[in-house]
C-alpha positions in Angstrom: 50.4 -136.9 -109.6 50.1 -140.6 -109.6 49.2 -140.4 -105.9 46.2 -137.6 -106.4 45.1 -139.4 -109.7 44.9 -142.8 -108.0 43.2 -141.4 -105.1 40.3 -140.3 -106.9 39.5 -143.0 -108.6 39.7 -144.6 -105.2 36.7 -142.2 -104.7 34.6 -143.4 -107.6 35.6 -147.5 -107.1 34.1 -146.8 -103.4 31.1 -144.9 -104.4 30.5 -147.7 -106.6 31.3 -150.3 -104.0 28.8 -148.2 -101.8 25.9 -148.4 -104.5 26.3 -152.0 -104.5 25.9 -152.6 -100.6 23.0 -150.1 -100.2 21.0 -152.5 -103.3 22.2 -155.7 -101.2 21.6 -154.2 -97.9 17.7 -156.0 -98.0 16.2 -158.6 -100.0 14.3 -158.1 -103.0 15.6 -154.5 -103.2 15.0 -152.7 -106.6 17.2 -149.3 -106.3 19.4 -150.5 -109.1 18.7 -152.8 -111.8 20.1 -155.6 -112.8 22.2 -153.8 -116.0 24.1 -151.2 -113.8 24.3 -153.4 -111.2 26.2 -155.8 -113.3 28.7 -152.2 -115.1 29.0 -151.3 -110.9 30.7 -154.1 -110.0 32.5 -154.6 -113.0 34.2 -151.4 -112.8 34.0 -151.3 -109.1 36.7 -154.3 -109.6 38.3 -152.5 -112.5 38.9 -149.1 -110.7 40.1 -150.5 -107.9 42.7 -153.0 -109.2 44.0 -151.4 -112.5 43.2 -147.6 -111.2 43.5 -147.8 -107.5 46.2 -149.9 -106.2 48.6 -150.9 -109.0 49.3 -146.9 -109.5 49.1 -145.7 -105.8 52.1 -148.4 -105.8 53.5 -146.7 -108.5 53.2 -143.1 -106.5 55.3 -144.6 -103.4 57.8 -146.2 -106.2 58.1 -142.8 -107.9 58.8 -140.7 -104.6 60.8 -143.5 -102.6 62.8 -145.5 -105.1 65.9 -142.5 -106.3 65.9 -141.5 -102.1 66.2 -144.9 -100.8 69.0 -146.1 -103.6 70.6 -142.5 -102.8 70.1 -141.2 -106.9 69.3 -138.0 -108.5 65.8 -139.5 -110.2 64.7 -142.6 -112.1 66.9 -143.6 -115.0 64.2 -142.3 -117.3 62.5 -139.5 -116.6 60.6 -138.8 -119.8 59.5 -142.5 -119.6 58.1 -141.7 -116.6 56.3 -139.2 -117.5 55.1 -141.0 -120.3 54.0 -143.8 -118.1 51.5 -141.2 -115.8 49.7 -139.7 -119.1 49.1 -142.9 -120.5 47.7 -144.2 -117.0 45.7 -141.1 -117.1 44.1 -140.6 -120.6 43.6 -144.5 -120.0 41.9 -144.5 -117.1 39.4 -141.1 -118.3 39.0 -143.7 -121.2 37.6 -146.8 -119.7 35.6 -144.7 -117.4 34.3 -142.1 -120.1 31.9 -145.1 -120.9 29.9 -144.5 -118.2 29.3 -141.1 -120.3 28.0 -142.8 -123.3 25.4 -145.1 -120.9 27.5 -148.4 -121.9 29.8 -149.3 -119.2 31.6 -152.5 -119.3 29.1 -155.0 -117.9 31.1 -158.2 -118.3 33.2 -158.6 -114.8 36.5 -157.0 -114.3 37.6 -160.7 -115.9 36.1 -160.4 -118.9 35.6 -164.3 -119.3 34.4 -164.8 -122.8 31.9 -165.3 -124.6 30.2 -163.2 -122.0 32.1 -160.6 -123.3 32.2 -161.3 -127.1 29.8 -159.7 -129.3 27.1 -162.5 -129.4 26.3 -162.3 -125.5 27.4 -158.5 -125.3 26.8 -156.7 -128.3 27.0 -153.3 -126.4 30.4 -150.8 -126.6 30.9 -151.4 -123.0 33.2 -154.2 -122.9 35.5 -153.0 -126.1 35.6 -149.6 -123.7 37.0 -152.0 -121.0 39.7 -153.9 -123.3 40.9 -151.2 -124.8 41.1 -149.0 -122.1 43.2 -151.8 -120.2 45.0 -152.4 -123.1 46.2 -148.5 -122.5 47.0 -148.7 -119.3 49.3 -151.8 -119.6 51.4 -149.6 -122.0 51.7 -147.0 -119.3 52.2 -150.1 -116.8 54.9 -151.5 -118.7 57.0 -148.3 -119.2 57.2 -148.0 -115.6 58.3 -151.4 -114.5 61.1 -151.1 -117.1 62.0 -147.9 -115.6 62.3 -149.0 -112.3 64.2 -152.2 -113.1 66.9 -150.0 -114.9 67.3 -147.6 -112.3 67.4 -150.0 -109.0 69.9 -152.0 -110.7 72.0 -149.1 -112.3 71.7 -146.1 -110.1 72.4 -147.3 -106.8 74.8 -144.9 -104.4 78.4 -146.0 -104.5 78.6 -149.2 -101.9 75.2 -149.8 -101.6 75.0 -153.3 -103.3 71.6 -155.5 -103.6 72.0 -156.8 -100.1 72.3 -153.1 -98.9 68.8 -151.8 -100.7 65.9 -151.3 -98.2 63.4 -154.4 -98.6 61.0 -151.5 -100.1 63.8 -150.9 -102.9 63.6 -155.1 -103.2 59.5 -155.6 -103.4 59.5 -152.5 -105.9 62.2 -154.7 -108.1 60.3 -157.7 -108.0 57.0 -156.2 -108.7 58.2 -154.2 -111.9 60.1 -157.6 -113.3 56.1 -159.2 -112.4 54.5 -156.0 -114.6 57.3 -156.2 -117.5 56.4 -160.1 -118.0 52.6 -159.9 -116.8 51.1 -156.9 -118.7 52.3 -158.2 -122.0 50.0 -161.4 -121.6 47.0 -159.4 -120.8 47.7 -157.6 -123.9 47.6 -160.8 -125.8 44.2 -161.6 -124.3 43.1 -158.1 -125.0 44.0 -157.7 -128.6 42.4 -161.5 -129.6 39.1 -160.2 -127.6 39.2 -156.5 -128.9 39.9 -157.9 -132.6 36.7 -161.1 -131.9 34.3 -157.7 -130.9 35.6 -154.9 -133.4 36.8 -156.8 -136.4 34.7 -160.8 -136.1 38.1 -163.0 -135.7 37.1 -166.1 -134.1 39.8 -166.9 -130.8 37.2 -167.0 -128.4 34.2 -168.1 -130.6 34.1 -172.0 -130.3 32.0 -171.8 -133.5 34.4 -170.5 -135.7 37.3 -172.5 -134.4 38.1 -170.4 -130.9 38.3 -171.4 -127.4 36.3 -169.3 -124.8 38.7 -171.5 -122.0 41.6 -170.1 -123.6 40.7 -166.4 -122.6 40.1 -168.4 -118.7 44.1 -169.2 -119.4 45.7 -166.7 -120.5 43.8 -164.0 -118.5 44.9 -165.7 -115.1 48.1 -166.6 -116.3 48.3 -162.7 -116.0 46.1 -162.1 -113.4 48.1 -164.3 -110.4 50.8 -162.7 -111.1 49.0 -159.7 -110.9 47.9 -160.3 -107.3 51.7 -160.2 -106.0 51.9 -156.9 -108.5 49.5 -155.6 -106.2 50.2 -157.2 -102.8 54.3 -157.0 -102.5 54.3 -152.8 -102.6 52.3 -153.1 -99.5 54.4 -156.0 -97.9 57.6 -154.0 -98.6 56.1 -151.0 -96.8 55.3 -152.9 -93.9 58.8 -154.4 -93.6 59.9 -150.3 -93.5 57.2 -149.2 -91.3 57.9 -152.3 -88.6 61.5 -152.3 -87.9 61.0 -147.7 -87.5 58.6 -148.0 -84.9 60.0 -151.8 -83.1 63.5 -149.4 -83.6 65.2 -152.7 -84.4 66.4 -154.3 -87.8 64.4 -156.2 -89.7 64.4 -159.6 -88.8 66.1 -162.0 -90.9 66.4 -159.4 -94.0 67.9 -161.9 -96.6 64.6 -164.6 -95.8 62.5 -161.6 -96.7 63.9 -160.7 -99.8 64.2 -164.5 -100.8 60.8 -165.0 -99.8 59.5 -162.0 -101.8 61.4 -163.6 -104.9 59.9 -167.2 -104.3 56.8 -165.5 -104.4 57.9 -163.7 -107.7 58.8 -166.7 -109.4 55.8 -168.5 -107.8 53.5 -166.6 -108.8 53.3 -168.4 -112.5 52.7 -171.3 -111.9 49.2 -171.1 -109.9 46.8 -169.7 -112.4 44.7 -172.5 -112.7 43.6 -172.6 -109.5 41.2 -170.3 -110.3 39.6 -172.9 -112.6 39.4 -175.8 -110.8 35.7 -175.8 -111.8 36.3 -175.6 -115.5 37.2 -179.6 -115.9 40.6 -179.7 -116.7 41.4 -183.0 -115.5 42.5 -184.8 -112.1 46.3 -184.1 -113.1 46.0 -180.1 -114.0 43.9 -180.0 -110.7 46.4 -181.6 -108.7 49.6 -179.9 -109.9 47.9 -176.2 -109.2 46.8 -177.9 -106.1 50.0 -178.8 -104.9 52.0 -175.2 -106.4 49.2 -173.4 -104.5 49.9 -174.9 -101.3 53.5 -174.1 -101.9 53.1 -170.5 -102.8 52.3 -170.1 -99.2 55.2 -170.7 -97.9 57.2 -167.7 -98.5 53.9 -165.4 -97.2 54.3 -167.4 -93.8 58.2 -166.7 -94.0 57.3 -163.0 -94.3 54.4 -163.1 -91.7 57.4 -164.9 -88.9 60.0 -162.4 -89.9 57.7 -159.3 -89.5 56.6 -161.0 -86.1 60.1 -161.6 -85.0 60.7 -157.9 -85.8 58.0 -156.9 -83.3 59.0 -159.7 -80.8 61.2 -157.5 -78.2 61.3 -154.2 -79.4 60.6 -150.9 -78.4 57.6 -150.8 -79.8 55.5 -146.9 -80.5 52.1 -147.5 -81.7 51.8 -144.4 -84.0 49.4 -144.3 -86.8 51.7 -145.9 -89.8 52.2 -148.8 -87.2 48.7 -149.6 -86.2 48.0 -150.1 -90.1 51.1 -152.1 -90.7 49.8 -154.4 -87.6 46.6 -154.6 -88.4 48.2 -155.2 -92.2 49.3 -158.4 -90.9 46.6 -160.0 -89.0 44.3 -158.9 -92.0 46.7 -160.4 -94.1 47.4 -163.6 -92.4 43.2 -163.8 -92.2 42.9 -163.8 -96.2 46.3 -166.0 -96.7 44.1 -168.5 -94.7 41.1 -168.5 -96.6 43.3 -168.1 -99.7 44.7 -171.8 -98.5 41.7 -173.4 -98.5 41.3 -172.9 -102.1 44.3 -174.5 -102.8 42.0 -177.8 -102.8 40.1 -178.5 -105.7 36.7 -179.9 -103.7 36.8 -177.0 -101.2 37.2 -174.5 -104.1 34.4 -176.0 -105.8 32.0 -175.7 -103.1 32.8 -172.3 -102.7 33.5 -171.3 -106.5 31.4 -168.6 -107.2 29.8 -168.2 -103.5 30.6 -164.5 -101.4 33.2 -166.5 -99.4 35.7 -165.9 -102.5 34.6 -161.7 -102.4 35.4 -161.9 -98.6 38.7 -163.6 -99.6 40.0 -161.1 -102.0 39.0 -158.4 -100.0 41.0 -159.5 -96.9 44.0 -159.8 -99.2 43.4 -156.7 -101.5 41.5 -154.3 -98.8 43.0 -155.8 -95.3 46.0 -156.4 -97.1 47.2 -153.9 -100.0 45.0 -150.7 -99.2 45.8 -151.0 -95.5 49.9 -151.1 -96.4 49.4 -148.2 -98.3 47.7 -146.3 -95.7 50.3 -147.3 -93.6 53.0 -146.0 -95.7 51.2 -142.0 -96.4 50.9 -141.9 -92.8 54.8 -142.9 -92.8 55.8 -140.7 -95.5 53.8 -137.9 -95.2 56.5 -135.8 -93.0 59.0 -136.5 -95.7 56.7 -135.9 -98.9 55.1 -132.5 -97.4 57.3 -131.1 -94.2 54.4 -131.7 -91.8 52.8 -134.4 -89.9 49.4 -136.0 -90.7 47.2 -135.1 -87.6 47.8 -138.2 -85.0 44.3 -138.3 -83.2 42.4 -138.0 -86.7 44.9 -140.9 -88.0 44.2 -143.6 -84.9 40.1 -142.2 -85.7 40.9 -143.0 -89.5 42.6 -146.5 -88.7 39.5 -147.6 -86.0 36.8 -146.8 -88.3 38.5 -148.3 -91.1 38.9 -151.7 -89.5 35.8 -151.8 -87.6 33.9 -150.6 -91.2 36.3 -153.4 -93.0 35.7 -156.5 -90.9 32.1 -155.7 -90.6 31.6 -155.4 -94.5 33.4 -158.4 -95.3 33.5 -160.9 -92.5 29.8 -161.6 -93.2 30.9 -162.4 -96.2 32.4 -165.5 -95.5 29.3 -167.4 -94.0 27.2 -166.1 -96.4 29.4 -167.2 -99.0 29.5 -171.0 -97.2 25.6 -170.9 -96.7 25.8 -170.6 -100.6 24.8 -166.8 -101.8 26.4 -166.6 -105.2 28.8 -163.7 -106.0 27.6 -161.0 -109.0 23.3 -161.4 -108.3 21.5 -158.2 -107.8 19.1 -159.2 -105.4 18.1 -162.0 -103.3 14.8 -163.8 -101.7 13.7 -162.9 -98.8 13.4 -166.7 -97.6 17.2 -167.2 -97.7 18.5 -166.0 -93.9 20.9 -163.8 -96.2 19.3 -160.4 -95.1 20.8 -160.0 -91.5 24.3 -160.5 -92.8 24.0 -158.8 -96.1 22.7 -155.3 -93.8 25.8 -156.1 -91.6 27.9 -155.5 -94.8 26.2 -152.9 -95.8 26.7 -151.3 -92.6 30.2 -152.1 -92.6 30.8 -150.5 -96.0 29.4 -146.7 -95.2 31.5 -147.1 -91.7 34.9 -147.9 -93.6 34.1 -145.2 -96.3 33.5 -142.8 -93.2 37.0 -144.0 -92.1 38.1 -142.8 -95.7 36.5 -139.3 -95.4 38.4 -138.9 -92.1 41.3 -139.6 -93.9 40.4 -136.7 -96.4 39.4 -134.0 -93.8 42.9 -135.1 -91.9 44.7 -133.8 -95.1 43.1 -130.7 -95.3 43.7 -130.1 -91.1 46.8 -130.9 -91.2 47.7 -128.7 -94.2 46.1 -125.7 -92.6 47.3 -126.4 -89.1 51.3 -127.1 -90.4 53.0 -129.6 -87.8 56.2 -129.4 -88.8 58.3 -132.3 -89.0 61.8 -132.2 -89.9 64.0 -134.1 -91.7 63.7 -137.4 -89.2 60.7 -137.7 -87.5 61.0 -141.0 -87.0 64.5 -141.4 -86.8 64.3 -143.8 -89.9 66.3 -146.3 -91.1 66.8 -146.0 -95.0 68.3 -142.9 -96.6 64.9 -140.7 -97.3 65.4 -139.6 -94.2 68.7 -138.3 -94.9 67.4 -135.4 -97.3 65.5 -132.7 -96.3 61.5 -133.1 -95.7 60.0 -132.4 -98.2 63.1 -133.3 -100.6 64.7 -131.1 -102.7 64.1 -131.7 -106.5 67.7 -133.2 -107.0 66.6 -135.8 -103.9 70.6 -134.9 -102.5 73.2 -132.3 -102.8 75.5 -134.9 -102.4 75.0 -138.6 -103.4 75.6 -140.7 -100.2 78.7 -143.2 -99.7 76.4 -146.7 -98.3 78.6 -149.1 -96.3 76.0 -151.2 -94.4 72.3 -152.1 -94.7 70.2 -149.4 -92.6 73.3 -146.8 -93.4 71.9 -143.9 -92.1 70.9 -145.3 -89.1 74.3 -146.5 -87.9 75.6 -143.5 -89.0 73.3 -141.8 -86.5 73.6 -144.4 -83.7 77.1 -146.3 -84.3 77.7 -147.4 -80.9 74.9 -150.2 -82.2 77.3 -150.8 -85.0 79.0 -154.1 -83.0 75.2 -155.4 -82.5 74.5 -156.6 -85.9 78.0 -157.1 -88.0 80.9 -159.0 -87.1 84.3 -159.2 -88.8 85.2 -162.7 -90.8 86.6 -164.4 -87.7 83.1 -163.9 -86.3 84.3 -161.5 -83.7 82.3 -158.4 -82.8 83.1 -155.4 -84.5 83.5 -152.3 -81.1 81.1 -149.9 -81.1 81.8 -147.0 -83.4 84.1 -149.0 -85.3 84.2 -149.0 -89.2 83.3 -152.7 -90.6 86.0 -152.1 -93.5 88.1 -149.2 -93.8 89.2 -150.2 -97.0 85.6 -150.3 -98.3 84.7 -146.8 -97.2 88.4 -145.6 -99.0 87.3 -146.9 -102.3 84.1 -144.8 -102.3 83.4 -142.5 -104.4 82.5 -139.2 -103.4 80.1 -137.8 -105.4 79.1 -134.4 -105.2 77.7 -131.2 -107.0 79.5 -127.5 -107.6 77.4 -125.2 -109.5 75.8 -124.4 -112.5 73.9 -121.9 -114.4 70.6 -123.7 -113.2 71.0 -123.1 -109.7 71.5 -126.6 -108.8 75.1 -127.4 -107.8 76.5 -128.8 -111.2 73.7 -131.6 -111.0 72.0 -133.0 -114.0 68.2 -133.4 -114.0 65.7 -133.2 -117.4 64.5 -130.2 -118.5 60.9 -129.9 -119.1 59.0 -131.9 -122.1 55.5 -131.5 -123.3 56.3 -134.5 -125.6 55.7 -137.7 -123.4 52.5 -135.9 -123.0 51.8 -135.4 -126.4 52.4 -139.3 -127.5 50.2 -140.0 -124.6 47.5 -138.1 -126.0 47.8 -139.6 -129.9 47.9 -143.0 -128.0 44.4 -142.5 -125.9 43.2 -141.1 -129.4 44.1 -144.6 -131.1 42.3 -146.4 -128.0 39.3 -144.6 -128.8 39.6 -144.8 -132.4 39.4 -148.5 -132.3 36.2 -148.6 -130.2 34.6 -145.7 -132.6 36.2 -146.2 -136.1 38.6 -146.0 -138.1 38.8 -142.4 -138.8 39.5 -141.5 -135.4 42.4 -144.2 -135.5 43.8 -141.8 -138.5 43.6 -138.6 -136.2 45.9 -139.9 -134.0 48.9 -140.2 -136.5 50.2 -136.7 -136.2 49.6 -136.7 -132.1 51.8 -140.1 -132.2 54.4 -139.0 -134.9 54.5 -135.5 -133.4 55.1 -137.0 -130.0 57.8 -139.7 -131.0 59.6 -137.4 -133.4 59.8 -134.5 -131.6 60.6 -136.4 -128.0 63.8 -138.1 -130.6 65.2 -134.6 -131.7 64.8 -132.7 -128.4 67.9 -131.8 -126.7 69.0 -133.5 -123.6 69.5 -129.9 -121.7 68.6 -126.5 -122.3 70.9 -125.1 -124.7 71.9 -122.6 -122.1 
């Protein structure tokens, strides 16, 4: 549901992204004016950060997480539910302005006082705050819920140095939601309160500080770019060690890096206003973090390198995107660097060389990961294979169409075209470029639609798959394809890192673990008996439901209810205040009844 949800708004993000490249494609243009130029690409960046990528994250951690840590389900499966109507009613929320005519107008940033009252005295941007104030409840609720059940629900001996690096990045990034989201919620409910009620924290004339909305917004929104960037590195690092059919190298650097990252991440926010005037010693202190924040990334980048270098490499679909994941990457890491110093940042502050950044990181970098891991999934979520040809046709036009848009970008952003104009003179030398990424834009949405019509072959012409197709690594592949609602009819005993594979291939066993005196262990041999004794075994008999003594939720219309009542308050606030009154009952209804239901069917 989060996967099909997500993908549509992927849909409308790129139809907007296409309306702004067909305006930009030649100077002096006048198919859209400058108002809904300025609501396209400020929900363009909307959609595709808060409704695109955060929850198609959230689709891979909802499917992957209980088969790779060997459980039943999440920890909290109402929660979870709770989390998807809330991203939903959210999300129809902040775009249901475009209903009314009054889109958000302001920049998916918000920076005030563009967006107070004075400067934007329209509904659009109190559409935008609340609506994101929404879907960070529905963020939140997730990232607890995955926190709770990677560290609790594990299989028996499958300790943290045992979970797949996916398992690890999906950890990191729900503690990064959990700490980030509540920040943007601060932001949001000073700016929702300055535009609906006229308090003062962004209004330097009554006492406010329009910087302090630059602060605290970035202070979420760094973190927020490893929230949406280390899903699509932990993908890679299970796509690249399938298709190499070697372990990852040096596993523990990987997760360490993607925890230095993590931890990293807060301390960087102000390079993203080293134009504001902070001061020689702010600037110098970001400068310096911001170098340092690269570190880890180049750590990943050698590790997934050294997992290519020497393998038997199979260039299938999920592996061309997590290679071309990497050089993309690596491309927008680079440019990323260069902003790490304050004079270079402020020569390009502002220019297209920062929208050609981002997008290498966020399109070359997080959108090609994710591609990377349907195509790797897909046998195990459906049964069937994604068609092969159609794939390498979706991954060519998708780079070609990608590079195209956005390395033009990068000049025209150092020949000085600012970011966010509508249109351009004709006397500039911007036009050739600009038609290049216009170009680029229609073939990387064609590389999309290929995508789409590949879905729809592939389900009416069924390749099956079977459980392994890939002869994986991580225990997903140990369940049937797709999985059975209970994920296992018997919870797996984990003695090693990659379990399932040296359970399928043990004569590799004596490859990769040695005993204490450093000796190899033979081939076939068990690394510690005694461990595999003290195991558990955990398995199911029967019940009256039909499946094998094994507890999973019944069904529950309340996390949808409360979801409702709380969409119902969002809008209230942007309408009035009796609106906020009709969703009391929908709330109190939801959280009451959700308290007093039974665990199981009385039955």
């Amino acid at each position: 549901m989060y996967g099909i949800v997500s993908f549509m708004w992927f849909i409308v993000g790129g139809i907007e992204a296409l309306m702004i490249r067909a305006q930009l494609a030649s100077a002096e243009n006048d198919l859209i004016g400058p108002d809904a130029y300025n609501q396209l690409f400020t929900m363009h960046g909307t959609t595709m950060v808060f409704l695109v990528i955060m929850p198609l994250s959230a689709a891979f951690f909802n499917w992957l997480i209980p088969l790779q840590i060997g459980a039943r389900d999440v920890a909290f499966p109402r929660l979870n539910a709770l989390s998807f109507w809330v991203f939903l009613f959210g999300s129809i929320l902040i775009n249901f302005s475009w209903v009314t005519g009054d889109a958000p107008n302001g920049g998916w940033f918000g920076y005030a006082p563009n967006s107070g009252t004075t400067f934007n005295p329209g509904l659009g941007m109190t559409y935008w705050v609340v609506g994101l104030n929404v879907l960070g409840v529905a963020s939140i609720a997730a990232g607890l819920n995955f926190i709770v059940t990677i560290l609790n629900m594990r299989a028996p001996g499958m300790d943290m140095f045992k979970i797949p690096i996916f398992t690890w990045m999906t950890l990191i990034t729900s503690v990064l939601i959990v700490l980030a989201m509540p920040v943007l919620a601060v932001a949001g409910i000073q700016l929702m309160t300055d535009r609906v009620y006229g308090t003062h924290f962004f209004n330097s004339l009554g006492g406010g500080d329009p910087v302090m909305w630059q602060h605290i917004f970035w202070l979420f929104g760094h973190p927020e770019v490893y929230i949406l960037i280390l899903p699509a590195m932990g993908i890679v690092s299970e796509v690249l060690p399938t298709f190499a059919r070697k372990p990852l190298f040096g596993y523990p650097f990987v997760v360490f890096a993607g925890a230095v990252i993590g931890f990293m991440g807060w301390f960087v926010w102000s390079h993203h206003m080293f134009t504001v005037g902070l001061g020689p010693a702010a600037n110098t202190a970001f400068s310096i973090s911001t170098m340092l924040i690269a570190v880890p990334t180049g750590v990943k980048i050698f590790n997934w390198l050294g997992t290519l270098w020497a393998g038997n490499i199979r260039l299938n679909t999920p592996m061309l995107f997590s290679i071309s994941f990497i050089a993309m990457f690596t491309i927008g890491g680079l440019s990323g660097v260069m902003h790490a110093s304050p004079p270079t940042d402020a020569q390009q502050q502002d220019t297209y060389f920062i929208v050609a950044h981002f997008h290498y990181v966020l399109v070359g970098g997080a959108l090609l990961g994710i591609f990377s891991g349907i195509y790797f999934w897909w046998p195990k979520f459906t049964g069937y294979f994604l068609n092969e040809k159609l794939g390498i046709a979706n991954w060519a036009l998708m780079m070609i169409g990608f590079n195209l848009q956005f390395a033009p970008m990068h000049w025209l952003g150092m020949d000085g075209m600012p970011r966010r104009i509508y249109t351009y003179a004709d006397n500039m030398g911007w036009e050739t470029s600009n038609l290049a990424a216009s170009v680029g834009g229609f073939i990387l949405a064609l590389g999309i639609l290929i995508f789409i019509i590949n879905v729809f072959y592939s389900k009416m012409n069924k390749v099956m798959a079977g459980d392994d197709p890939w002869d994986g690594r991580t225990l997903e592949w140990a369940t049937s394809s797709p999985p059975p609602v209970h994920d296992f009819d018997e919870i797996p005993q984990v003695q090693y890192r990659d379990d399932f594979w040296f359970k399928k291939h043990p004569e590799t066993i004596s490859e990769y673990y040695h005993d204490e005196h450093d000796q190899a262990v033979p081939s076939g041999a068990q690394l510690d008996d005694e461990v595999e004794e003290a195991l558990p075994v955990v398995s199911g008999g029967s019940d009256d439901h039909g499946h094998g003594g094994i507890h999973l939720p019944d069904m529950s219309y309340y996390p949808f209810i409360l979801s409702f009542g709380i969409a119902i308050l969002g809008a209230g606030f942007i309408t009035n205040t009796y609106v906020v009154g009709a969703s009391v009952p929908f709330i109190l209804w939801g959280l009451l009844g959700w308290s007093m239901e039974p665990v199981n069917d009385p039955e």
